[in-house]
C-alpha positions as a LaTeX table, in Angstrom:
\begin{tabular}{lrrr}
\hline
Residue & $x$ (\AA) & $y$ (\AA) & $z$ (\AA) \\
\hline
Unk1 & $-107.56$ & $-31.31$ & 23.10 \\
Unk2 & $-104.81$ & $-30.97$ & 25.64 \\
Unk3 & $-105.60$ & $-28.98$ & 28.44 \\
Unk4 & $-102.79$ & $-27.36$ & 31.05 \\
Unk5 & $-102.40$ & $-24.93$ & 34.39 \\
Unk6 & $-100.82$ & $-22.17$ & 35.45 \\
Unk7 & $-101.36$ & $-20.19$ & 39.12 \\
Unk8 & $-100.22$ & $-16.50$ & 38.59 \\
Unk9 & $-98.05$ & $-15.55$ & 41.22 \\
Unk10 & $-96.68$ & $-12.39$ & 42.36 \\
Unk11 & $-93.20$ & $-12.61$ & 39.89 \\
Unk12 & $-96.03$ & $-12.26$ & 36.84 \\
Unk13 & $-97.37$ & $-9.32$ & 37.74 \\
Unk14 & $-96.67$ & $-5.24$ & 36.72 \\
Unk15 & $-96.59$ & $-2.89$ & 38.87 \\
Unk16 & $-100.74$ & $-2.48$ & 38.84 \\
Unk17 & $-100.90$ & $-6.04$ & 40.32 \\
Unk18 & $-102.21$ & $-7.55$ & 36.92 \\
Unk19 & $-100.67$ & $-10.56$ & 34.85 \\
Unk20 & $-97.85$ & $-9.14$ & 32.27 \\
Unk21 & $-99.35$ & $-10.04$ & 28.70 \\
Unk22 & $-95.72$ & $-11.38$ & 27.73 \\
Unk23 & $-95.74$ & $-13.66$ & 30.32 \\
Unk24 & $-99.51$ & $-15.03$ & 29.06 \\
Unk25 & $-97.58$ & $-15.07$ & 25.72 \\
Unk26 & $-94.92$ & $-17.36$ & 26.84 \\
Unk27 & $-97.41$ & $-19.88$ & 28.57 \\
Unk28 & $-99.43$ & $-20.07$ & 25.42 \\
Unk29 & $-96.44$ & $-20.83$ & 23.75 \\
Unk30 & $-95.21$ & $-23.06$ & 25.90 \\
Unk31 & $-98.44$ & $-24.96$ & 26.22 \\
Unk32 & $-99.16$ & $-24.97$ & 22.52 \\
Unk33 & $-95.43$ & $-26.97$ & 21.76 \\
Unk34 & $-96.50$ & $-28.91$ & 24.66 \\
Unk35 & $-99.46$ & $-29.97$ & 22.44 \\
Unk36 & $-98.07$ & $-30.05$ & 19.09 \\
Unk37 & $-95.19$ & $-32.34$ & 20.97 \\
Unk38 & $-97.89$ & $-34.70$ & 22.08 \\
Unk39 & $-100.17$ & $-35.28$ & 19.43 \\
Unk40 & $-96.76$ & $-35.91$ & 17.04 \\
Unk41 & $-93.71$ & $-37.55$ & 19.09 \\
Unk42 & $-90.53$ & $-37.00$ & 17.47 \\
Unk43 & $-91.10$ & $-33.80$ & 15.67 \\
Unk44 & $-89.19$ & $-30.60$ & 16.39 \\
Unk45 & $-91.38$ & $-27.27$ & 16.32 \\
Unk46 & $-90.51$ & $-24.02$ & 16.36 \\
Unk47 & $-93.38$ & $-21.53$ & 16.61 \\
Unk48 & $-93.94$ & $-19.19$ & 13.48 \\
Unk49 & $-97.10$ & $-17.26$ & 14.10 \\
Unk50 & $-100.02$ & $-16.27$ & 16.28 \\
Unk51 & $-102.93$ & $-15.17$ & 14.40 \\
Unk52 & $-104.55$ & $-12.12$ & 17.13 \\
Unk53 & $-103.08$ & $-10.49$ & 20.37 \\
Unk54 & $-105.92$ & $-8.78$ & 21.82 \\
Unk55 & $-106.03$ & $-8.98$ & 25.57 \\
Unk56 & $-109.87$ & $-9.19$ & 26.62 \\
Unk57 & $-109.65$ & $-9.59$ & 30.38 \\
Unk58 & $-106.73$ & $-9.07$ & 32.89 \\
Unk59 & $-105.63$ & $-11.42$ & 35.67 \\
Unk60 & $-104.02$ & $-11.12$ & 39.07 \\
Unk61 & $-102.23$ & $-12.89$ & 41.52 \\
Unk62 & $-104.12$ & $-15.76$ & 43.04 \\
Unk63 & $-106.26$ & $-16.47$ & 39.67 \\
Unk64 & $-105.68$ & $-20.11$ & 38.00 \\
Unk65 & $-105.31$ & $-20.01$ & 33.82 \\
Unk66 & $-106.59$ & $-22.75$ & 32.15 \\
Unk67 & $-104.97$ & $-23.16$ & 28.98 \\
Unk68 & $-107.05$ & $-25.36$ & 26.47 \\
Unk69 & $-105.54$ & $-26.18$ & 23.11 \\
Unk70 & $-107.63$ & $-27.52$ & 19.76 \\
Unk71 & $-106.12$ & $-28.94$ & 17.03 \\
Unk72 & $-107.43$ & $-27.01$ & 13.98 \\
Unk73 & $-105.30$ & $-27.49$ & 10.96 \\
Unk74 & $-102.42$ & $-29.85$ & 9.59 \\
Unk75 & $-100.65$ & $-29.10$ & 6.67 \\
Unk76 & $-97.55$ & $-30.44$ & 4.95 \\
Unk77 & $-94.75$ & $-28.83$ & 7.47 \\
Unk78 & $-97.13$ & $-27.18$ & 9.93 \\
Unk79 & $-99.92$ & $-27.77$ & 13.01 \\
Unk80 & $-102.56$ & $-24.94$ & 14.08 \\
Unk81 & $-103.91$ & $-24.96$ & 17.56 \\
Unk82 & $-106.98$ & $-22.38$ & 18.75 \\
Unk83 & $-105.73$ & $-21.44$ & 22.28 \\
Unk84 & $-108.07$ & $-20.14$ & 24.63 \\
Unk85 & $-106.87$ & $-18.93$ & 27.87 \\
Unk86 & $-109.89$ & $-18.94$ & 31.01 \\
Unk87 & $-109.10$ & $-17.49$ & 34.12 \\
Unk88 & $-110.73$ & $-18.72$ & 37.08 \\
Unk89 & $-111.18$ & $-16.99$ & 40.14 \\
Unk90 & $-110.27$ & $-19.16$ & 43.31 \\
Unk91 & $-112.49$ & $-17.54$ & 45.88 \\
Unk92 & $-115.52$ & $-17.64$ & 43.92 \\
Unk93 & $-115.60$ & $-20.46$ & 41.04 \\
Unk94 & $-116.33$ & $-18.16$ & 38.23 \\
Unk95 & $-114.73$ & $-18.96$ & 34.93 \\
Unk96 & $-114.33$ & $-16.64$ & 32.30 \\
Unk97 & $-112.45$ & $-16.24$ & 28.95 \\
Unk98 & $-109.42$ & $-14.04$ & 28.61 \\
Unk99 & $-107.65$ & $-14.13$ & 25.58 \\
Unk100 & $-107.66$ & $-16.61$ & 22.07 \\
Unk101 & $-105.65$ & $-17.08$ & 19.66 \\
Unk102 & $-104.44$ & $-19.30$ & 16.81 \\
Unk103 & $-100.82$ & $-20.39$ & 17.20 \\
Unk104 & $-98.69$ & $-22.17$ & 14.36 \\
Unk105 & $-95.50$ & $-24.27$ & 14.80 \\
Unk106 & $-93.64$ & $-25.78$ & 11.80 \\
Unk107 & $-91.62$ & $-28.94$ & 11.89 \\
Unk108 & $-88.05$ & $-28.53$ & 11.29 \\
Unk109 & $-84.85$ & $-30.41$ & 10.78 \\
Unk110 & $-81.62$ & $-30.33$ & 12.64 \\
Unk111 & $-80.33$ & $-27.67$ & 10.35 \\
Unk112 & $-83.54$ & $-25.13$ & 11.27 \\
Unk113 & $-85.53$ & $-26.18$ & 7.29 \\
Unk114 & $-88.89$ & $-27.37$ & 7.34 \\
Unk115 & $-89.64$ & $-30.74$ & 7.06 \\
Unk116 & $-93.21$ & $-32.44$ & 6.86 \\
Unk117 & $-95.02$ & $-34.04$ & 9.55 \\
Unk118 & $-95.89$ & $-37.12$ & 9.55 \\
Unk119 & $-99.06$ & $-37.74$ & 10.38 \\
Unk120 & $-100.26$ & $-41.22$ & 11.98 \\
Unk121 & $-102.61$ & $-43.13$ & 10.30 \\
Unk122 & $-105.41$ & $-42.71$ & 13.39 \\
Unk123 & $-104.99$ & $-39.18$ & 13.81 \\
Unk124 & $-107.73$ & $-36.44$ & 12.64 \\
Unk125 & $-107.63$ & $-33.08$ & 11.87 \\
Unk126 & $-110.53$ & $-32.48$ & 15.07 \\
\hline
\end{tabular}
């Protein structure tokens, strides 16, 4: 699992004072090629698809996201991560899920074609 941060601050917020979902977007892409670059050094993904954008909670300026990515699939040119976004509140502790999705990246060449990935001889699918 690879687990990352991000403080929303006041440039990621609408004009209602709540997060932008394209911004939450971009950080769970961001953080799931930062995953999919870790678990397989040397590999060049591009993300294809995200399985369900349904916002469930909102967040505002001062909450901390915790982004937590599982590996759930390898295939022959392509990694699956479940990404679950918690936002926690500062002032009180609380934790409490916002959004989840599955996100796909594909391995590709220089020239843009898939390629497979290969996968080390220690690694598991978990």
């Amino acid at each position: 699992m690879t687990t990352l941060y991000k403080l929303v601050l006041p440039e990621h917020l609408n004009q209602y004072g709540f997060l932008f979902g394209g911004n939450l977007l971009k950080w769970i892409d961001e953080a799931g090629w930062m995953a999919a670059s870790l678990d397989f050094p040397g590999h060049h993904f591009v993300t294809v698809a995200l399985d369900k954008v349904e916002f469930r909670k909102g967040a505002q300026g001062g909450n901390v996201l915790r982004f937590d990515l599982v590996r759930q699939r390898i295939g022959t040119t392509s990694v699956t991560y479940l990404a679950s976004v918690t936002r926690r509140n500062i002032e009180t502790g609380d934790d409490e899920e916002i959004f989840a999705t599955h996100i796909t990246f594909v391995n590709v060449d220089e020239h843009g074609a898939k390629c497979p990935i290969r996968k080390p001889e220690t690694q598991d699918a978990t």
